[in-house]
C-alpha angles and dihedrals in degrees: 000000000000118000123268119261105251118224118207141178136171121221138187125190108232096185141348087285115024132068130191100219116201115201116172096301100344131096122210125205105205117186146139126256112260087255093064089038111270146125099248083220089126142010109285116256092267101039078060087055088050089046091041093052092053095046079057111047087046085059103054090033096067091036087058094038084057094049084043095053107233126113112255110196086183150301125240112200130199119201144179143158139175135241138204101239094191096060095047085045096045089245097115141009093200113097124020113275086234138083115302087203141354117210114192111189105198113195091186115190087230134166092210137098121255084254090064095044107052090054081050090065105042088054085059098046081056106049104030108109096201084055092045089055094044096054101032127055120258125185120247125195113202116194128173124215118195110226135177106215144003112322119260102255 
């Protein structure tokens, strides 16, 4: 068994709302809307999540067109999903602070059948790992480091 790709980012809080994200050689620019306080300067945290679910899932849906054996031009998504805005401010405990459901709408520009398609779908439902994590638990281990200072980059 060969070992797993590892996937890493650095990140510094420039402010209560926004976040300069460093991933290889790019640079995100993560922030809340000014009516939630922010800056507008970036795309909020779970608008990336949204973003981040569609780069994926164009990604996997050429890769499996191409198994399949149609020709795929291109897929546009829409996407939305709502939150429960009292448990990500402290207001509440009753419901999760994430997302209760995701819908992804794909109109893919696609020289196959609704038969092909659907089982399309389903193959990228299956494989995509931004999916997987989105619809699985993952563990996820929080620590915090006390630092003086800006972090070394």
């Amino acid at each position: 068994m060969r070992a797993a790709p590892q996937v890493n980012i650095k990140a510094q809080s420039k402010n209560a709302t926004k976040t300069v994200v460093n991933a290889r050689n790019f640079q995100m620019i993560i922030d809340e809307p000014q009516n939630l306080g922010g800056t507008n300067e970036g795309a909020n945290p779970v608008e990336y999540v949204l973003g981040a679910l569609s780069g994926c899932l164009t990604v996997v849906g050429h890769m499996a067109a191409k198994e399949m054996g149609f020709t795929l031009n291109g897929m546009d998504m829409e996407m939305k999903g709502g939150l429960n805005p009292a448990r990500f401010m402290g207001q509440s405990n009753e419901e999760r602070a994430g997302f209760r459901e995701i819908e992804v709408q794909i109109h893919a520009d696609a020289d196959a059948d609704e038969e092909t398609l659907k089982k399309w779908v389903a193959a990228i439902e299956d494989r995509c790992p931004v999916c997987d994590n989105l619809s699985h638990e993952t563990p996820v281990r929080i620590a915090a480091i006390k630092w003086v200072g800006a972090m070394n980059n």
